[in-house]
C-alpha positions as CSV (number, residue, x, y, z in Angstrom):
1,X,-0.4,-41.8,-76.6
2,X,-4.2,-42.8,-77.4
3,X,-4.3,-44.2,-81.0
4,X,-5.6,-42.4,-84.2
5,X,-8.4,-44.9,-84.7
6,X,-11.0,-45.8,-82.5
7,X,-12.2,-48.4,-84.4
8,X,-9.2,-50.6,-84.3
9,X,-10.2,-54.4,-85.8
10,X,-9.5,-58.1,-86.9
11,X,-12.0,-60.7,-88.8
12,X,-12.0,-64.2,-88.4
13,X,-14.0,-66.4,-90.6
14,X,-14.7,-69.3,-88.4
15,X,-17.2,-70.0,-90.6
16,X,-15.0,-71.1,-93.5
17,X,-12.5,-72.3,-91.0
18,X,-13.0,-73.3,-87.7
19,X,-11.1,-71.7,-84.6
20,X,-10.8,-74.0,-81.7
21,X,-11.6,-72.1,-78.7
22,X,-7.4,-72.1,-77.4
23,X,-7.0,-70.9,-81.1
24,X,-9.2,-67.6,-80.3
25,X,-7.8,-67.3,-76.7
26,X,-4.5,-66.8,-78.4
27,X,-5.9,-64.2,-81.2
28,X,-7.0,-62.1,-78.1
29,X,-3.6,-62.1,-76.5
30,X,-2.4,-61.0,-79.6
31,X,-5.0,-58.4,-80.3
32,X,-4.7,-56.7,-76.6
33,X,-0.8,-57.0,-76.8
34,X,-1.0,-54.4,-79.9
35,X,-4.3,-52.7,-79.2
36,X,-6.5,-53.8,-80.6
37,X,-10.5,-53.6,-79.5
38,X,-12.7,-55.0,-81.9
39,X,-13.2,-58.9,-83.2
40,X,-15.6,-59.5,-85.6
41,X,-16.3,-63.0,-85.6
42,X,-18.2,-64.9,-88.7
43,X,-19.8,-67.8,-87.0
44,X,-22.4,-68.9,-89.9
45,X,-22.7,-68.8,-93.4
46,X,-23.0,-71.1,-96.3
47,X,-20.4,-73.2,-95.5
48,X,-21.3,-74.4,-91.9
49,X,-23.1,-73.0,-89.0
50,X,-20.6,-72.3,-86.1
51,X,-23.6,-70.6,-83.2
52,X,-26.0,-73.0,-81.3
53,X,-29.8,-72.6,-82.1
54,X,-32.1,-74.5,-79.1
55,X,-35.0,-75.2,-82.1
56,X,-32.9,-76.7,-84.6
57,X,-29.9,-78.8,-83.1
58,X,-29.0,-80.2,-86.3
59,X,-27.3,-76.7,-87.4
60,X,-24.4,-77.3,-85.3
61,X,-24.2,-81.2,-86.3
62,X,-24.8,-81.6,-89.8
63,X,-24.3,-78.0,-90.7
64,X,-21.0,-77.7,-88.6
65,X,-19.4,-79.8,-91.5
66,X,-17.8,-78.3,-94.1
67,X,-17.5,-80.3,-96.6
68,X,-15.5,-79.3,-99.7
69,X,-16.4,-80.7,-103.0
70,X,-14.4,-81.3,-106.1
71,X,-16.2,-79.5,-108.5
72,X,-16.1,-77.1,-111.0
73,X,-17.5,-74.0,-108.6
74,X,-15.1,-74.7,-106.4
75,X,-11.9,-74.2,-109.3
76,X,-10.8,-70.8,-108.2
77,X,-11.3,-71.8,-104.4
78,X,-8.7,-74.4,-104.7
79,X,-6.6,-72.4,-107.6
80,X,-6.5,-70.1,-104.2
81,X,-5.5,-72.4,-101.8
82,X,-8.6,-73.1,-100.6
83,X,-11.5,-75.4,-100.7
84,X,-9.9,-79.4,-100.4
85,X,-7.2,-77.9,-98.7
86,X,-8.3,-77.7,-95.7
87,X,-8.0,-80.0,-93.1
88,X,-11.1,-81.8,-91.1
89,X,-10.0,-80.2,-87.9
90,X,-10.2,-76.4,-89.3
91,X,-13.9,-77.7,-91.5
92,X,-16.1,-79.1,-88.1
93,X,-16.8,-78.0,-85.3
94,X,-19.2,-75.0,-83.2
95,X,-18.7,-73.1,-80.8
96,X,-21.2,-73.7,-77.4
97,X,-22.9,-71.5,-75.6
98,X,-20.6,-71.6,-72.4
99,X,-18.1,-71.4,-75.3
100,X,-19.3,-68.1,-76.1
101,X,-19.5,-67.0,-72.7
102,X,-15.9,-68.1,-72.2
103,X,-14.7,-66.0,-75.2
104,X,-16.9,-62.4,-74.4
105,X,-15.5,-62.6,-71.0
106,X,-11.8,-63.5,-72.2
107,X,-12.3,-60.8,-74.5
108,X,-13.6,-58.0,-72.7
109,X,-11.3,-58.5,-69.5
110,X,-8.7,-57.4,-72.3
111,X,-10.8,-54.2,-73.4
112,X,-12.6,-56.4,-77.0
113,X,-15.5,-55.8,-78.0
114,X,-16.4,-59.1,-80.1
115,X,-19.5,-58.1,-82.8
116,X,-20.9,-61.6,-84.5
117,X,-21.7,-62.1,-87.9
118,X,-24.0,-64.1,-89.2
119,X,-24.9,-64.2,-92.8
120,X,-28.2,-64.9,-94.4
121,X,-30.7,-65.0,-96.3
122,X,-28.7,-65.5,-99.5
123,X,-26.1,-68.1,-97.7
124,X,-28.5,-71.2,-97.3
125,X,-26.1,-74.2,-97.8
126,X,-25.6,-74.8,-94.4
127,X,-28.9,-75.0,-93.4
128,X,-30.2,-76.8,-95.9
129,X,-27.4,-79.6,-95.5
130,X,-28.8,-80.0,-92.1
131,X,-32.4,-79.9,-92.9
132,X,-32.3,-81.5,-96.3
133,X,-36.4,-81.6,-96.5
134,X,-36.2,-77.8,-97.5
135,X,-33.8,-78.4,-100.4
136,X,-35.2,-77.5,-103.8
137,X,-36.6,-80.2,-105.5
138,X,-35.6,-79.4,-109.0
139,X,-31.9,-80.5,-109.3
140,X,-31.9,-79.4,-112.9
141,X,-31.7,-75.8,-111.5
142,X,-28.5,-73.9,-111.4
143,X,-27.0,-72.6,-107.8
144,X,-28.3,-69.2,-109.1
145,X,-31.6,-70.0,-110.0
146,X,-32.3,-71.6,-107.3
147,X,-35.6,-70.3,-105.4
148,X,-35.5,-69.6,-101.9
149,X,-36.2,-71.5,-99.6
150,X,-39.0,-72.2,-97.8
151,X,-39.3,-70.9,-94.2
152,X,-38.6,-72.8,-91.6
153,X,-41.4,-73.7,-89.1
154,X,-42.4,-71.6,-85.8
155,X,-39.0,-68.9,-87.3
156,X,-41.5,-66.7,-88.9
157,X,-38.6,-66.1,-91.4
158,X,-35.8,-64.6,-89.2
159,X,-37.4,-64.9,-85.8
160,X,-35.4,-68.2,-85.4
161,X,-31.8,-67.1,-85.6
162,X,-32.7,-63.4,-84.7
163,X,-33.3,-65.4,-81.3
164,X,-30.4,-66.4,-81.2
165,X,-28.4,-63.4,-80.3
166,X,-31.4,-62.9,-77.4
167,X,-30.4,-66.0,-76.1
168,X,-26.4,-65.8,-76.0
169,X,-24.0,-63.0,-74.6
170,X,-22.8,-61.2,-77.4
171,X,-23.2,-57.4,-76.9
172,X,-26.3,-55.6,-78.1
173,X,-24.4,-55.1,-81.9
174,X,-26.8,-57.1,-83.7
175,X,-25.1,-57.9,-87.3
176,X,-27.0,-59.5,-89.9
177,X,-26.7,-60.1,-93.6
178,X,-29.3,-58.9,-95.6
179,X,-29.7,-57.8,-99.2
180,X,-29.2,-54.5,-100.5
181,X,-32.7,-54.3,-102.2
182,X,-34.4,-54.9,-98.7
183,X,-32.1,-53.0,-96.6
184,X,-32.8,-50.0,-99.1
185,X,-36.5,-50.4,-99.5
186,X,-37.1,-50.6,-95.4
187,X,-37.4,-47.4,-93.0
188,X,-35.6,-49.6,-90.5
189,X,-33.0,-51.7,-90.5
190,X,-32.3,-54.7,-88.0
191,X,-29.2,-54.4,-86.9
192,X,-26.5,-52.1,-87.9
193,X,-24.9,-54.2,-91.1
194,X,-26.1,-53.3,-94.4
195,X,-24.2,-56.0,-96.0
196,X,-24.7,-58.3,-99.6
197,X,-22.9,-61.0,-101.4
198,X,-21.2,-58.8,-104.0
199,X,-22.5,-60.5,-106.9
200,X,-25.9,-59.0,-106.4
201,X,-25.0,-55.6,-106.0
202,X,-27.1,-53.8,-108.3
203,X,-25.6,-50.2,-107.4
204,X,-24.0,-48.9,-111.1
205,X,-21.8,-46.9,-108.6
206,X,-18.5,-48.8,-108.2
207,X,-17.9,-47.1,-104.7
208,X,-20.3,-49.7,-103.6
209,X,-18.3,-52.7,-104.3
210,X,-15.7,-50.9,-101.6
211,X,-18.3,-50.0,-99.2
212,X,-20.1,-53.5,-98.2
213,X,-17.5,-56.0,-97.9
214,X,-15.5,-53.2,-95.7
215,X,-17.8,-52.8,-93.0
216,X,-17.5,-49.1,-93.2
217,X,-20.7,-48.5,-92.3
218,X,-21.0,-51.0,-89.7
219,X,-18.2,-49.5,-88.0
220,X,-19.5,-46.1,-87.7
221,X,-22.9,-47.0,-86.8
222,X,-21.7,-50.0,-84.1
223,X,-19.4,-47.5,-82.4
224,X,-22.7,-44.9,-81.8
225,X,-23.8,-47.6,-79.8
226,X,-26.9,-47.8,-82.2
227,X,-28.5,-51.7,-82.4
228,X,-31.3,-50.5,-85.0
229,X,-30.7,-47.7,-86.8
230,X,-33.4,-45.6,-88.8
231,X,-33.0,-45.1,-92.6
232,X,-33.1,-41.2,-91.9
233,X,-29.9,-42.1,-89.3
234,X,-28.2,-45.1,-91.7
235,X,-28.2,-43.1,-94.7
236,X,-26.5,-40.2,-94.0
237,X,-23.6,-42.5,-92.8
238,X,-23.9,-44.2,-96.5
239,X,-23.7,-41.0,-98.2
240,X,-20.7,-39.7,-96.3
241,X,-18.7,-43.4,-96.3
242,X,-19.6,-43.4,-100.3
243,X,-18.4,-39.6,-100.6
244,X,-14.7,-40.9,-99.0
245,X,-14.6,-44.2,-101.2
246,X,-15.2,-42.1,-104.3
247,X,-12.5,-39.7,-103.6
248,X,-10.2,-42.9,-102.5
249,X,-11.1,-44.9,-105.4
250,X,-9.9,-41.9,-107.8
251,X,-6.9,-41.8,-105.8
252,X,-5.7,-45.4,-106.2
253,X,-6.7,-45.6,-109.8
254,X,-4.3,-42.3,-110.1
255,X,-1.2,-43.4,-111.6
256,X,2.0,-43.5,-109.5
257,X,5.3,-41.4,-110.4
């Protein structure tokens, strides 16, 4: 019996916490034991840089620790069972480019498709922690008023880690954060994600709160086999995902008897 989804998925954050190669061998297993063909893998954001990057080294050293402050942003985090909790074994570490290799071959001998994420512009900390010199120089500044940060040289803004995925063997299903406002304002998109840190969502529709973080659209448009998508192609998909969150939304908010 063939299953009722195509599109049949699990998301690591190795990010956030780190997955020994072993560990992922294992999640593979699992995955192909219960049929599942899809990982999507989170391998940089704010709180370390997991992917190798020939110009700037110092992402996977510096930025592959994860350091987890005591302070007041990070209350909820630890009310949740995160932040301090985690040990320094799950918090360092990258992933090498034979690593990588290693893990798409694992992976597709047992019919997985693995789709990297890596998130930026808006998640900077990593980065930064490596290369300290592009840190803001006002500390007096709030985390949300923070400017952004300045280029760094010979990337020519996302040349540098847009090389990246040129350079290692994930399949052609480029994923990159970027910001609603400049996903909507572009005729093309790079990549298939249209994703954003919820907090800046400026939508007044609520669907769109549902939309993003679920990788509905990703989904659709990755399994077209589409790498950049035109806005003429991407938002139809929008419109139609949006039209199903609406009516599912409605539905949940429908009290039970």
């Amino acid at each position: 019996m063939r299953p009722a989804c195509s599109w049949r998925s699990v998301f690591i954050d190795s990010a956030h916490t780190f997955w020994p190669v072993p560990h992922v061998e294992l999640l593979l297993i699992i995955m192909a034991r219960y049929h599942l063909n899809v990982l999507h893998w989170r391998l940089a954001n704010d709180t370390a840089w997991r992917i190798p990057i020939p110009s700037f080294h110092l992402l996977t050293g510096a930025g592959a620790q994860a350091p987890r402050p005591a302070t007041d942003g990070h209350a909820t985090s630890l009310r949740l069972g995160g932040g301090l909790a985690h040990p320094p074994h799950c918090a360092h570490g990258f992933y090498s480019e034979a690593d990588i290799r290693h893990l798409v071959t694992y992976a597709a001998a047992r019919d997985i498709r693995i789709i990297p994420e890596i998130s930026f512009p808006p998640r900077t900390d990593a980065p930064i922690r490596a290369y300290p010199t592009y840190r803001c120089p006002d500390p007096r500044l709030s985390h949300d008023e923070q400017p952004e940060p300045r280029p760094l040289p010979h990337t020519h803004g996302r040349d540098g880690p847009t090389a990246t995925y040129d350079s290692t063997p994930f399949e052609q299903a480029h994923q990159l954060h970027s910001r609603l406002p400049e996903a909507m304002s572009t005729e093309r998109l790079r990549g298939v994600e249209a994703l954003i840190h919820p907090t800046r969502i400026t939508s007044s529709d609520p669907a769109f709160l549902h939309l993003l973080p679920h990788l509905l659209v990703t989904a659709e448009a990755a399994w077209h086999g589409s790498v950049t998508l035109p806005w003429k192609q991407l938002s139809p998909l929008i419109d139609n995902e949006l039209t199903y969150l609406r009516h599912t939304v409605a539905y949940w908010k429908t009290p039970r008897t």
